[in-house]
C-alpha positions as CSV (number, residue, x, y, z in Angstrom):
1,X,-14.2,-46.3,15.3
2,X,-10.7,-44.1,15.6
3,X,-10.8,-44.6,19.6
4,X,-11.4,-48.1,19.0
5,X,-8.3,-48.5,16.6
6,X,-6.4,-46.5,18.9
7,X,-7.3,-48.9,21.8
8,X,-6.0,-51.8,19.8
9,X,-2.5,-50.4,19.7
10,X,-2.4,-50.0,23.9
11,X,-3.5,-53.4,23.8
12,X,-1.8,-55.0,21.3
13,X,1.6,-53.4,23.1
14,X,0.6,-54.4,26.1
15,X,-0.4,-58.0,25.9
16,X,3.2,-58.7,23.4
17,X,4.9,-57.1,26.7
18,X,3.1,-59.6,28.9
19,X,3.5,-62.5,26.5
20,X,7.5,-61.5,25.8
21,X,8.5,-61.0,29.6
22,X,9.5,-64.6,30.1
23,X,11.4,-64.7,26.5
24,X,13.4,-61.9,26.9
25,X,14.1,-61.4,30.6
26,X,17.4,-63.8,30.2
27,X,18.8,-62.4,27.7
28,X,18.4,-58.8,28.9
29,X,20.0,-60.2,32.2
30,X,22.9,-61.8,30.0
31,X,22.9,-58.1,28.3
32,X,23.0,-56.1,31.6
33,X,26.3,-58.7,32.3
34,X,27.8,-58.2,29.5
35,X,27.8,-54.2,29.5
36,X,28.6,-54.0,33.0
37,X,31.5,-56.2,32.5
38,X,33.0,-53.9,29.5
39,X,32.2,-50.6,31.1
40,X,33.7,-51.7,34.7
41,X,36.8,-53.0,32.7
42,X,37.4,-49.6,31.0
43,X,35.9,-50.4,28.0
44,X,33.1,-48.7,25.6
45,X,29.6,-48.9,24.0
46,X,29.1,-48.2,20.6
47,X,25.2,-48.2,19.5
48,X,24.0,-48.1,15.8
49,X,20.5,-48.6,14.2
50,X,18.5,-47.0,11.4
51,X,15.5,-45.0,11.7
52,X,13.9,-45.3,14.8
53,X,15.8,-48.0,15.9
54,X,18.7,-44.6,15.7
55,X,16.5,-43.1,17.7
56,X,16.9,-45.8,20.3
57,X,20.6,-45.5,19.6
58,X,20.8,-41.9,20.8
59,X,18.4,-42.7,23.9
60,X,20.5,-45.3,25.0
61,X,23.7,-43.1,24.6
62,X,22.1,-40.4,26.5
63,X,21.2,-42.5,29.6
64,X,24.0,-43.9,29.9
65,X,26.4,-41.1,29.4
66,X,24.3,-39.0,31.7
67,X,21.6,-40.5,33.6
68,X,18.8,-43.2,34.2
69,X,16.8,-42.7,37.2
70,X,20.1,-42.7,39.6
71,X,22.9,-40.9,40.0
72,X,25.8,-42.9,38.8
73,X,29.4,-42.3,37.3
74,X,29.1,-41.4,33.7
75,X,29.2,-44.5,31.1
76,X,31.0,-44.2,27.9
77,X,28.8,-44.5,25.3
78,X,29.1,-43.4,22.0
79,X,26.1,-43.2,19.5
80,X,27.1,-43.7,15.8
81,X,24.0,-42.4,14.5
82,X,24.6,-38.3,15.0
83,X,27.9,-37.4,13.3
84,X,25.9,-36.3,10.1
85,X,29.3,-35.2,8.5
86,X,30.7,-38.6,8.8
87,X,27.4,-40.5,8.0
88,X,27.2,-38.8,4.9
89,X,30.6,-38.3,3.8
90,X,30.9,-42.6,4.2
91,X,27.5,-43.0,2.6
92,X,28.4,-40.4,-0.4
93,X,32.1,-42.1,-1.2
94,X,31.3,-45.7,-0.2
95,X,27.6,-46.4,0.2
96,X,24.9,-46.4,2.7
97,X,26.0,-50.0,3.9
98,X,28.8,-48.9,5.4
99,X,27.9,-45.6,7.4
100,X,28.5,-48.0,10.9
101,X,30.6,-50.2,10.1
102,X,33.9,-47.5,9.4
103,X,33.0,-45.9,12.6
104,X,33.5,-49.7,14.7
105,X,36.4,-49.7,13.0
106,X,38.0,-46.0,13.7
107,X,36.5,-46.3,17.2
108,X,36.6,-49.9,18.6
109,X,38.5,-52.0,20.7
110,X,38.7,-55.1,21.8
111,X,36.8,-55.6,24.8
112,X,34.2,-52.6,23.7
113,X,30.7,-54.0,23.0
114,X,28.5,-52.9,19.7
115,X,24.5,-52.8,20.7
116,X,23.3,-52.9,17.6
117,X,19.1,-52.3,17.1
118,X,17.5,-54.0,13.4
119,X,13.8,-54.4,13.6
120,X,13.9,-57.1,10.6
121,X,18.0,-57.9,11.8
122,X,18.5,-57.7,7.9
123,X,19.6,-54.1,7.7
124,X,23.2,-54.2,5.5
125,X,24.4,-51.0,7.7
126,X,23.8,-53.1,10.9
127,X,25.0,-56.3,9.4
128,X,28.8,-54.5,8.0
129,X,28.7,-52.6,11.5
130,X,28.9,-56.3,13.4
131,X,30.7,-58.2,11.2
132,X,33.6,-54.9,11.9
133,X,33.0,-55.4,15.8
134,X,33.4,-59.0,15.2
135,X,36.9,-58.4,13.4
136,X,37.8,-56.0,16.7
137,X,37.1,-58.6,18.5
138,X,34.2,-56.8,20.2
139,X,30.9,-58.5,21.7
140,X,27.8,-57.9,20.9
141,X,24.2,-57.1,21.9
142,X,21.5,-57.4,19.0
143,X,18.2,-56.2,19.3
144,X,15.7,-57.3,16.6
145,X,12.2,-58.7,16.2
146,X,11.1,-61.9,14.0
147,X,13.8,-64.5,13.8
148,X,16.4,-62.0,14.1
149,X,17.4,-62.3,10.2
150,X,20.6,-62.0,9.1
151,X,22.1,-60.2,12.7
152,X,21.2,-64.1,14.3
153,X,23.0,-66.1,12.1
154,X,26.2,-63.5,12.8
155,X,26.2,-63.8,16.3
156,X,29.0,-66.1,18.0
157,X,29.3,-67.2,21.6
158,X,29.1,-64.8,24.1
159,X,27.1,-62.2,22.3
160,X,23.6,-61.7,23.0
161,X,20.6,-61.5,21.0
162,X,17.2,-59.9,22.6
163,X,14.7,-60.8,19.6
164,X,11.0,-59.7,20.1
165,X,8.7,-62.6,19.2
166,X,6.3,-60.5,16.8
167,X,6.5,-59.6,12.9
168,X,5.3,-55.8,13.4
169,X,8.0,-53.1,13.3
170,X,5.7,-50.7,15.5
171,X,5.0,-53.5,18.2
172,X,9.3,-54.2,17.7
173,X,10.4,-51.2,18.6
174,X,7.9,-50.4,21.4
175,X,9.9,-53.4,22.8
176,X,12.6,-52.4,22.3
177,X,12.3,-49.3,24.1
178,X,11.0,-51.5,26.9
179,X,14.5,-53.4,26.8
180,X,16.1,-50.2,26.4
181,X,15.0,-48.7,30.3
182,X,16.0,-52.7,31.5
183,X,19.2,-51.9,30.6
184,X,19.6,-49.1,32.4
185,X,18.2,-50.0,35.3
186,X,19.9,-53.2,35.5
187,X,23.2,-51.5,34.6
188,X,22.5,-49.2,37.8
189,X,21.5,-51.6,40.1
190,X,24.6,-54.2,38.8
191,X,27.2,-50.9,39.1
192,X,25.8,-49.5,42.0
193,X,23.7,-51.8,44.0
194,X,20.3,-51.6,45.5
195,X,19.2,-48.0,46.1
196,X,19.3,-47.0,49.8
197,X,16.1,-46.3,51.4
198,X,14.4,-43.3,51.3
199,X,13.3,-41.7,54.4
């Protein structure tokens, strides 16, 4: 019965990623354009998200600022999820809602992109941290699930929104890690072209 169960999750995941890839392989193209474009014009990524979704914050960070599968020059990426003297000294004196947003504004520019993860796209921490890149004048690249909540109705022309068509935060987020390594490897391949041959 527990293998069974088990089972259900591989293939659960597995058909969603089948039944998604035609949904969200435009807008992860558009999203691949749109960081390439602020990182080849000197400009930065901020990433924010709650739970695991920071966990997908940090991963993203990491790639980019080191490596994905190539070797590449370094991408400046800054997580806002690991400063925990910052998150809780904003979250102790002003609230938890705004433990992003201060950060976009200390740290962003116009021109810088926010990627911002919400499972539900109703988080208030994600929702203050766009409406601050918004008033930077910075784009930005939503990741969410469902009908993108709150984040959606936020997002103006030229941002991007990569929604996964389900209404389970497990099956969300395995998508979004999905999204995550398209990303990378279009940013490598749009930065540095097709890989050369290997003898």
């Amino acid at each position: 019965m527990l293998e069974q169960r088990i089972q259900k999750h591989f293939f659960d995941s597995a058909d969603l990623k089948y039944q998604a890839a035609d949904q969200l392989a435009g807008p992860i193209a558009r999203a691949v354009e749109l960081l390439a474009a602020a990182v080849s014009n000197g400009h930065k990524i901020l990433i924010c998200g709650n739970g695991g979704s920071a966990a997908d914050s940090q991963h993203l960070a990491a790639e980019l600022v080191g490596r994905f599968e190539r070797e590449r020059p370094e991408l400046a990426a800054i997580a806002l999820t690991t400063d925990t003297s910052t998150l809780t000294a904003v979250a102790n004196d002003y609230g938890f809602d705004h433990v992003f947003s201060k950060q976009v504004r200390a740290l962003g520019l116009p021109g810088d992109v926010l990627v911002a993860f919400s499972t539900s796209g109703n988080s208030a921490s994600i929702v203050e941290a766009v409406r601050s890149a918004q008033g930077r004048d910075m784009a930005v690249l939503a990741l969410t699930g469902r009908t993108g909540g709150r984040l959606a109705q936020l997002l103006r022309e030229g941002d991007v929104h990569i929604a996964v068509p389900n209404d389970r935060t497990a099956r969300i987020q395995e998508v979004h890690l999905l999204a995550l390594h398209c990303l990378c490897d279009g940013l490598d391949w749009a930065l540095m072209g097709d890989p050369q041959p290997t003898e």
